[in-house]
N, C-alpha and C positions, 0 to 999 in steps of 0.2 A: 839602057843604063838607068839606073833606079839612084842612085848617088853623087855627086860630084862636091867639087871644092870651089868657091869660087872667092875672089876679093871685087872688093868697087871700089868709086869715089861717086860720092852725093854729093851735086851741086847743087843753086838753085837758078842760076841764069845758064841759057845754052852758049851764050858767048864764053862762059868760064869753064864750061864743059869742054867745048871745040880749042879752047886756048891750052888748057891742061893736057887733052889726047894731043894733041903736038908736039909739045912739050915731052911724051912719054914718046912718041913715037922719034923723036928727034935723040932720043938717047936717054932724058929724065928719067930720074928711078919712080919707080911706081909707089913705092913703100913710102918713101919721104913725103909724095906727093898728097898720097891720104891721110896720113900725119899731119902735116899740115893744112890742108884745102876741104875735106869730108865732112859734111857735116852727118851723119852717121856715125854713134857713136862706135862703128865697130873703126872709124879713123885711128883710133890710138892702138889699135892691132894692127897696122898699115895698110887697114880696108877688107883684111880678112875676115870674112862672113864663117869658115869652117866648112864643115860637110852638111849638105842640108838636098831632101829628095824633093819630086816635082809633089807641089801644092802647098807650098812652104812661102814661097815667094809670090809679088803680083806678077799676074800674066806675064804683061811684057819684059819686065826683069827675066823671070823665069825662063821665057820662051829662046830668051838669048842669052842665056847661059849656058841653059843645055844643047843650044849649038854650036857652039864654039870648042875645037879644039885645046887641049893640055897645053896651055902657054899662052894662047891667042886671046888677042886683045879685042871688044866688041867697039864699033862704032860709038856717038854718043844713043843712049836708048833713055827714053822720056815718060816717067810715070808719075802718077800722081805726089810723089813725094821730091820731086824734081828729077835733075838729069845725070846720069849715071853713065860711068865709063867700068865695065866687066871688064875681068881678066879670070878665066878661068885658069886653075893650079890642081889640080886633082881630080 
C-alpha cells in the first residue's frame, strides 16, 4: 500500500496520552478530542493529517500507521514530538 489516511492526537505527557486512549476507547469521540487536546496543528481538522505515502512521516509514527487497519485505533506511539494516539481512516 503506497497511500493511506490517517488522523492523531499530539500530546506531550504519556499520562495524557493513556488517559485520552480511554477516553476514546470508552466511547469518547475522537474528533472532539483532537479539537480540543492536540497540540498539532492538524487538531482543528479533528486530527486529520489527509493522505500522505511511507517517508512522509517519522519512523515510528509512520511504522504504525501503516499497520493499522481502516478504523483501528493504535496504542499510545512515542516520537520525538511527543505522544500520539493514530487512528487510521483511509
Amino acid at each position: 500500500m503506497s497511500k493511506i489516511k490517517a488522523s492523531h492526537i499530539l500530546v506531550k505527557k504519556r499520562s495524557e496520552a493513556d488517559r485520552l486512549l480511554k477516553e476514546i476507547q470508552s466511547g469518547a469521540d475522537f474528533i472532539e478530542l483532537a479539537k480540543n487536546h492536540s497540540l498539532c496543528s492538524s487538531g482543528k481538522k479533528g486530527g486529520s493529517l489527509g493522505f500522505f505515502t511511507r517517508g512522509k512521516m517519522v519512523k515510528e509514527f509512520e511504522k504504525t500507521a501503516f499497520s493499522l487497519a481502516k478504523g483501528e485505533l493504535s496504542d499510545v506511539v512515542k516520537t520525538e514530538f511527543g505522544y500520539h494516539i493514530i487512528k487510521r481512516t483511509g
